[in-house]
C-alpha distance (Angstrom), angle and dihedral (degrees) to the residues before:
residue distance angle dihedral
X1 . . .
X2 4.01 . .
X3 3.64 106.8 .
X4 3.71 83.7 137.8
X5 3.85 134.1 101.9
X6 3.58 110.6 -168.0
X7 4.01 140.8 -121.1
X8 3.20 89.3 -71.3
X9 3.92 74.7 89.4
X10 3.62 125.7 -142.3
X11 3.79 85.1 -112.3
X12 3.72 81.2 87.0
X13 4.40 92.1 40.3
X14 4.41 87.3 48.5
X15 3.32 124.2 22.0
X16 4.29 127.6 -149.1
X17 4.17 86.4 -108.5
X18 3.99 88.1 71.4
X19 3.60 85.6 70.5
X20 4.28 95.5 66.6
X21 3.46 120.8 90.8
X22 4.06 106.8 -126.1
X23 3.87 103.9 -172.0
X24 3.44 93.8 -149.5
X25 3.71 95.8 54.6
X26 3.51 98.3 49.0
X27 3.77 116.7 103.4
X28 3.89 108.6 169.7
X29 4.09 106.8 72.5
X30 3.74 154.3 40.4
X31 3.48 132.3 -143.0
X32 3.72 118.3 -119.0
X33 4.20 132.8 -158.0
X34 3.09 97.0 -127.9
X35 3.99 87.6 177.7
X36 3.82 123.6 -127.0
X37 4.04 127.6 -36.7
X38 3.81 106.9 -94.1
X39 3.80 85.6 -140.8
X40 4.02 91.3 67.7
X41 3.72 94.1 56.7
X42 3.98 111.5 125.7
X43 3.59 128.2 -83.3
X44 4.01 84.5 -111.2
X45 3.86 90.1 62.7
X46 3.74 110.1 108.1
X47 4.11 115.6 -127.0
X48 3.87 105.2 -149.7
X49 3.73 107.8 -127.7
X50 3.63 122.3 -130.9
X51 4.17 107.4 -86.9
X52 3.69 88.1 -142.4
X53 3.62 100.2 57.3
X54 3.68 129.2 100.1
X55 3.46 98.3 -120.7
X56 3.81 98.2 57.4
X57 3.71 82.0 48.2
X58 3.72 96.5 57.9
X59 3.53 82.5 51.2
X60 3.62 102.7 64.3
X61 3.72 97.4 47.5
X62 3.62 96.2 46.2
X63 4.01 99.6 -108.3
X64 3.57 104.6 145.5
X65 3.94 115.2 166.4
X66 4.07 113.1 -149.1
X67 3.76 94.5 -112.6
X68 3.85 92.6 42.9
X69 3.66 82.2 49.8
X70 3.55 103.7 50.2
X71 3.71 91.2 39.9
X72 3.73 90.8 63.4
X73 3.87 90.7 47.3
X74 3.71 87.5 54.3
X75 3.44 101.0 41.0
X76 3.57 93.0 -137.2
X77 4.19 109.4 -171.4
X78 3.72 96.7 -162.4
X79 3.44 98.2 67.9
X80 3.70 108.3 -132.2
X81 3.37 100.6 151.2
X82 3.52 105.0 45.7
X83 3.65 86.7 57.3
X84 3.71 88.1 55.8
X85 4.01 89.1 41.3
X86 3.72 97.4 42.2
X87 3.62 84.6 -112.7
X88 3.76 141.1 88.6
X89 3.73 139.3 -161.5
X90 3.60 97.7 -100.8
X91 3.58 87.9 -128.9
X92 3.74 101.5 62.2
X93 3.84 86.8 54.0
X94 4.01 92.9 42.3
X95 3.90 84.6 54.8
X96 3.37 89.6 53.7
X97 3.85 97.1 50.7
X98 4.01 91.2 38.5
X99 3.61 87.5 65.2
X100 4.04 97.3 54.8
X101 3.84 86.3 36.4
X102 4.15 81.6 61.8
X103 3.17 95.0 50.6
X104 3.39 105.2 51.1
X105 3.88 96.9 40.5
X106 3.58 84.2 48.3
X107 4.17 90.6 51.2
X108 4.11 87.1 44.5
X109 3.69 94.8 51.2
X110 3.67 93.8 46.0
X111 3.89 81.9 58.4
X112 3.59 91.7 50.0
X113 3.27 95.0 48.2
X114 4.16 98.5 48.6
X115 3.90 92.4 38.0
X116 4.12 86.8 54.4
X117 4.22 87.9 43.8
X118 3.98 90.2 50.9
X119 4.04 87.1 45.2
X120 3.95 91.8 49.9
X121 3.60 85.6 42.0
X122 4.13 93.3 56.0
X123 3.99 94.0 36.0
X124 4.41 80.2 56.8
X125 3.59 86.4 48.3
X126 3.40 103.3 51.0
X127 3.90 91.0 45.4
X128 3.99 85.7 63.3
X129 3.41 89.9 46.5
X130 3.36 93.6 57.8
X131 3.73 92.8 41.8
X132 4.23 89.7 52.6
X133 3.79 95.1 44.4
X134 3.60 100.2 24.1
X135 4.22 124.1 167.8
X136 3.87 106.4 -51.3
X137 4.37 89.6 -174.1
X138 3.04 155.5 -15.0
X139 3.87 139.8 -20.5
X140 4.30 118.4 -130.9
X141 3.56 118.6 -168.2
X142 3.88 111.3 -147.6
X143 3.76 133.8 155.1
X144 3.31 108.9 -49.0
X145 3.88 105.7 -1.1
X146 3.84 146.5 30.8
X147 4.17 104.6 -117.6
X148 3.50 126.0 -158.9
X149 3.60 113.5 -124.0
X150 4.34 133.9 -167.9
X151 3.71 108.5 -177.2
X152 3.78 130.9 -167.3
X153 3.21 148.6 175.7
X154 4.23 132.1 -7.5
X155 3.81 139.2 -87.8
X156 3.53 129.6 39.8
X157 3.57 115.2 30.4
X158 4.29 116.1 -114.9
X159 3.98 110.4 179.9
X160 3.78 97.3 -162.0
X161 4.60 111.9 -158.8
X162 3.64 122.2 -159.9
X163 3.56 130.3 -136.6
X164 3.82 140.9 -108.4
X165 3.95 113.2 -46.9
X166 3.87 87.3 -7.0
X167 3.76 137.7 120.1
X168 4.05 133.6 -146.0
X169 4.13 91.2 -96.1
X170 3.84 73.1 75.8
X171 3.72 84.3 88.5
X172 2.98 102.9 33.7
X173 3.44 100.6 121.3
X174 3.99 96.2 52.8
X175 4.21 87.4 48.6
X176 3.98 100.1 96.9
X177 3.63 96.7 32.8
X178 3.59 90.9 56.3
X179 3.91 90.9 39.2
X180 3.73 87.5 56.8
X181 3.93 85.7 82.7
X182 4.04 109.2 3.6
X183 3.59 139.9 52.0
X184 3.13 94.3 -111.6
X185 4.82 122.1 -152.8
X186 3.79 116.1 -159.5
X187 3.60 113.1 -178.3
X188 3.47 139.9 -173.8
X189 3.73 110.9 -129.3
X190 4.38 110.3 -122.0
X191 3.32 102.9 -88.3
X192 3.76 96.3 18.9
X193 4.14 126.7 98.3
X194 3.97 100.0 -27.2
X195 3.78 99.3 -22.2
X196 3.54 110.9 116.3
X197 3.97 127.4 -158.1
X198 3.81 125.5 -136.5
X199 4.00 95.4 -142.0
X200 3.67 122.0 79.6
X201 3.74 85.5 -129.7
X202 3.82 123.9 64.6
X203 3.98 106.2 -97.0
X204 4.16 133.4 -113.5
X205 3.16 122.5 -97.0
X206 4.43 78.3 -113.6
X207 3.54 94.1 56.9
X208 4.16 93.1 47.3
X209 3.62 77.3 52.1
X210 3.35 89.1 54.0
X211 3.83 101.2 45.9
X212 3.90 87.1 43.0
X213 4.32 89.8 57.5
X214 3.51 80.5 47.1
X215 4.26 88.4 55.5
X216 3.73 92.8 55.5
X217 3.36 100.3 45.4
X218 4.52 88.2 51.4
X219 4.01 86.3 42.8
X220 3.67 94.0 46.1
X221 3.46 102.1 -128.9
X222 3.57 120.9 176.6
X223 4.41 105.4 -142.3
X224 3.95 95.6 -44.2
X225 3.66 118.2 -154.9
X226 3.86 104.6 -119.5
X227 3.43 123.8 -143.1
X228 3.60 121.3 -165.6
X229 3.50 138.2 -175.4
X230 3.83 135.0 -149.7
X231 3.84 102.2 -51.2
X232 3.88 84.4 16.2
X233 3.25 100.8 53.9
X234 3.78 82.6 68.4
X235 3.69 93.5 50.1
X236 3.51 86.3 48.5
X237 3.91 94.5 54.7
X238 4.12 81.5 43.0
X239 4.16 96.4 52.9
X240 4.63 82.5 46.0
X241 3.39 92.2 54.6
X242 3.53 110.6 35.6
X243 3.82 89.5 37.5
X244 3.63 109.9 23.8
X245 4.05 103.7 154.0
X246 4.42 82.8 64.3
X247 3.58 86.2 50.3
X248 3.79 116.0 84.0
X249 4.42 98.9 169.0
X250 3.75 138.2 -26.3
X251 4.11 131.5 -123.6
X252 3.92 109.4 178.3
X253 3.30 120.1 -173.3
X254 3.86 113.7 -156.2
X255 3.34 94.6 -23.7
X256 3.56 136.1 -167.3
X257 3.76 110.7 -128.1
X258 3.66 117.9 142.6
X259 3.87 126.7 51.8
X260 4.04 107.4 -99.4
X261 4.03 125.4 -145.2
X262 3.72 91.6 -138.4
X263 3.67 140.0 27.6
X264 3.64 125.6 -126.3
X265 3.92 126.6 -87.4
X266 3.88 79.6 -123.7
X267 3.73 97.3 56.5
X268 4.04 93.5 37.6
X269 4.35 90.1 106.5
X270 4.28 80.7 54.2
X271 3.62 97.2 49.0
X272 4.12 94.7 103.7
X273 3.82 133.1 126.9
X274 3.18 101.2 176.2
X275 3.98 106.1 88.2
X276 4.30 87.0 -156.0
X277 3.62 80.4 52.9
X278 3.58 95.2 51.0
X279 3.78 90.2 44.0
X280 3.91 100.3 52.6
X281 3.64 91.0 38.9
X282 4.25 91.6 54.5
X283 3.87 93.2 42.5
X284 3.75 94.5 45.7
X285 3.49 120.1 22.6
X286 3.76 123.0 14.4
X287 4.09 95.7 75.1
X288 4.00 89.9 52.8
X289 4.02 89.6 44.5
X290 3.64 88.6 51.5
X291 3.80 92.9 54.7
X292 3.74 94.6 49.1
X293 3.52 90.4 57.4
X294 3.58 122.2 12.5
X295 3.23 98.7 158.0
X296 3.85 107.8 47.8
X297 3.79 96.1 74.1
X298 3.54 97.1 43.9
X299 3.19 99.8 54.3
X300 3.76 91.5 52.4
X301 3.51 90.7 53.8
X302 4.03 98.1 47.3
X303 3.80 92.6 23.7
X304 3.63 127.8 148.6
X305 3.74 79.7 34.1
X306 4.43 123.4 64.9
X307 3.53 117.7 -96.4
X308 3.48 113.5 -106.8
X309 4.09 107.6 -114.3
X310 4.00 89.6 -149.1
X311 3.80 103.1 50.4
X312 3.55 103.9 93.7
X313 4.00 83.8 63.3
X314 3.74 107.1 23.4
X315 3.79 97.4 30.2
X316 3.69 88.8 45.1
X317 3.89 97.1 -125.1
X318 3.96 99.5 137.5
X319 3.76 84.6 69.8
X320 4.04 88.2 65.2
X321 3.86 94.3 70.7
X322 3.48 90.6 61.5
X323 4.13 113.3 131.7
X324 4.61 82.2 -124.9
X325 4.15 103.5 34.6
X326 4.42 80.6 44.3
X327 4.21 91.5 55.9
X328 3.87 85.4 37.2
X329 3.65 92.4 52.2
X330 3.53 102.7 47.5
X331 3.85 95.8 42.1
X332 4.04 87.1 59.1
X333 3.70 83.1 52.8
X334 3.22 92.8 53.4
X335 3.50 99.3 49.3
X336 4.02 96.0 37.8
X337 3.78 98.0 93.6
X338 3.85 92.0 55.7
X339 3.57 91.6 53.4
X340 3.65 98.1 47.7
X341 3.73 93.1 46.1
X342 3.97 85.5 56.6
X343 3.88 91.1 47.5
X344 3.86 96.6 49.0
X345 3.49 86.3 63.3
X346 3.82 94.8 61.2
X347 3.58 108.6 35.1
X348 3.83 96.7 110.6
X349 3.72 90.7 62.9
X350 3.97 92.9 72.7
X351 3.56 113.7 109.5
X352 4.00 96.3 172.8
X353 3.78 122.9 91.0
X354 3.43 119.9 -79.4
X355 3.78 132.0 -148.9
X356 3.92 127.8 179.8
X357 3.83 122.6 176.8
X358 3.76 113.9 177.0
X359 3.78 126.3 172.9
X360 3.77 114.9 -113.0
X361 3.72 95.0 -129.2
X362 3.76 98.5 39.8
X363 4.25 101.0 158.9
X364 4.12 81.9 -163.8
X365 3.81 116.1 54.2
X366 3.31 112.9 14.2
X367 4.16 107.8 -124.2
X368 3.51 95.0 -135.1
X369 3.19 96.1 66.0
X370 3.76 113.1 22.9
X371 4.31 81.8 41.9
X372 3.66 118.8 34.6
X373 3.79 104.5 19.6
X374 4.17 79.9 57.4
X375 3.27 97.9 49.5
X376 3.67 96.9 47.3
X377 3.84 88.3 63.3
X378 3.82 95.5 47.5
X379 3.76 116.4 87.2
X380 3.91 102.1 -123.0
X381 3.91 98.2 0.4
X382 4.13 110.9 151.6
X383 4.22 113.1 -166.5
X384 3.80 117.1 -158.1
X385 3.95 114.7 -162.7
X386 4.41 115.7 -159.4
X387 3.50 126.4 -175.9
X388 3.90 99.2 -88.7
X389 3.89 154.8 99.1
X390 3.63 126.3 -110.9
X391 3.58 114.5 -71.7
X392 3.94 96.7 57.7
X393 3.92 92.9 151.1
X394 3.53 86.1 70.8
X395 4.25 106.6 31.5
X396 3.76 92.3 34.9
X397 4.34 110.5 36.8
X398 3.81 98.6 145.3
X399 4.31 88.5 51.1
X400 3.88 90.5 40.1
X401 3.40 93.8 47.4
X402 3.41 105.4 49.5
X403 3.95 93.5 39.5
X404 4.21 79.4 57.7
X405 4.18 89.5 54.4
X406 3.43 89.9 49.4
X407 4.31 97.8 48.0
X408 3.71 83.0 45.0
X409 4.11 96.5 53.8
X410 4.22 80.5 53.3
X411 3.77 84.8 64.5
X412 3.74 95.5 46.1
X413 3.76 87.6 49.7
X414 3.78 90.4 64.8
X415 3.78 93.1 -120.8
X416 3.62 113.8 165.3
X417 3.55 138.6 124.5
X418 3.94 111.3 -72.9
């Protein structure tokens, strides 16, 4: 997970000034005449009456009590007498009415008016976003999606995944190390950073599976080892399984692996099934949240260990808050405890090496579970705990780096199950 930006503070990332309407910068609407308020029209204007009411039919038959009478020749607006007569004006009670009707076309537009400020407000955001972290490679079309790619380096093959609501600057920091010796695959999952998905609907984890088989085929890679982290460590487990002859080892970092009963104080603004939810939450309210309290969820995320101050630029996790990568984000964690319950069920037929490194103090997936109950059920499976929090790839480079040599040296070894 890295749906965070840092203390760094978005203040910094989007500035209050986003927030006023400058005609000429506005692309998205049109102003329409909608002509003038029917409740300013002049006294002289006739207001129909209802044909059903009693009034209207005292009218027509010529029944006119004295008060109703002399009320109409008055013109009286409070309308005395046709609460005496069972009967009003018509315009005493459309006064009435008018009023309320004011009020509450008043209180809608207001609405209107601040839910299309905070949308304007996250479309500007996301443009900076874009312009902070913007496209570091290449784009691959596959089945299914078009995947943004970095690649470094030559020899063996790594095919590094990124987590929930993260993006491939996530490993940034482990890229050159790794490149040293490897050619080394970051991708951005489809519908994460600039990956984009072909479906109108956020994909399974079994169809990013799909569209990441379809990756190493395009690249050419011969049996990468995959490592995944947090979310894709799942997708990593996902790709083994469904694909296992593309697959030539595993090194998960934090993984997720095993459905959980509750989801994380940091993921709590994520937790939505309702994709109109998802969609009037991202285009209103998660860039403002974010500057209230920048700090709250990223610390929860890379807690016991510091925040980074550079990772909502170098780590790429400004591009998170985006209205798309938000839906994206919370649909996959919607849909994560499905797929793990599906995967649990299979993890004893992996016959490729497996590698799991999990910080001791992870505040996100507890390492019991997501680490040693896993590798108990995986033929061969070895789980390393360091001191640390969840997003080692990023706090701890020179450790995760050299614990992803060593899981790769496994799969030049040839180990796997006979």
């Amino acid at each position: 997970m890295t749906f965070a930006v840092g203390p760094e503070g978005i203040d910094r990332i989007v500035h209050a000034d986003v927030f006023t309407h400058v005609p000429g910068n506005y692309q998205g609407g049109s102003t329409v005449n909608a002509g003038p308020d029917p409740d300013d029209r002049p006294a002289s204007d006739p207001v129909r009456l209802d044909r059903g009411s009693g009034c209207d039919t005292e009218a027509r038959r010529g029944v006119r009590g004295e008060a109703g009478d002399r009320s109409r020749r008055r013109g009286r607006s409070d309308g005395a007498a046709g609460r005496r007569t069972g009967c009003g004006t018509g315009r005493a009670d459309g006064g009435r009415m008018s009023g309320f009707g004011r009020i509450a076309t008043g209180a809608v537009g207001v609405g209107m008016v601040a839910a299309g400020g905070l949308a304007l407000h996250a479309g500007t955001a996301a443009r900076r976003f874009e312009r902070m972290v913007p496209q570091d490679g290449t784009i691959v079309e596959v089945e299914g999606a078009r995947l943004h790619v970095v690649e470094r380096g030559q020899g063996p093959a790594l095919l590094l995944i990124h987590g929930l609501g993260g993006q491939l600057r996530n490993f940034s920091r482990i890229l050159e190390p790794l490149a040293a010796r490897h050619r080394v695959v970051l991708v951005d999952r489809p519908g994460s950073g600039y990956s984009v998905s072909d479906a109108l609907v956020q994909p399974s984890l079994a169809d990013q599976a799909r569209s990441l088989a379809g990756l190493i085929d395009a690249l050419r890679l011969d049996r990468p080892v995959v490592v995944g982290h947090s979310l894709g460590g799942a997708l990593a487990l996902m790709l083994a399984i469904q694909h296992p002859e593309r697959v030539g080892g595993l090194a998960l970092l934090s993984p997720f692996t095993r459905p959980v009963e509750a989801v994380p104080p940091a993921f709590a603004l994520l937790a939505l099934r309702s994709p109109l939810l998802r969609s009037l939450l991202a285009w209103t309210a998660v860039v403002p949240l974010a500057q209230w309290d920048p700090e709250r969820t990223a610390s929860l995320v890379f807690g016991p260990e510091p925040v980074p101050g550079d990772f909502a630029v170098a780590g790429g996790g400004a591009l998170g808050l985006r209205p798309a990568n938000f839906q994206a984000t919370s649909a996959d964690l919607a849909g994560a405890n499905a797929a793990a319950s599906d995967m649990v069920r299979r993890y004893a037929e992996l016959a490729m090496p497996v590698d799991i490194l999990f910080g001791a103090q992870d505040a996100i997936l507890d390492p019991e579970r997501h680490g040693a109950e896993t590798a108990a059920q995986i033929w061969g499976a070895r789980l390393t705990r360091v001191d640390g929090g969840h997003m080692i790839p990023y706090t701890q480079p020179e450790t995760v780096a050299a614990w992803i040599e060593a899981a790769a040296a496994r799969r030049r070894d040839g180990a796997r199950r006979p």
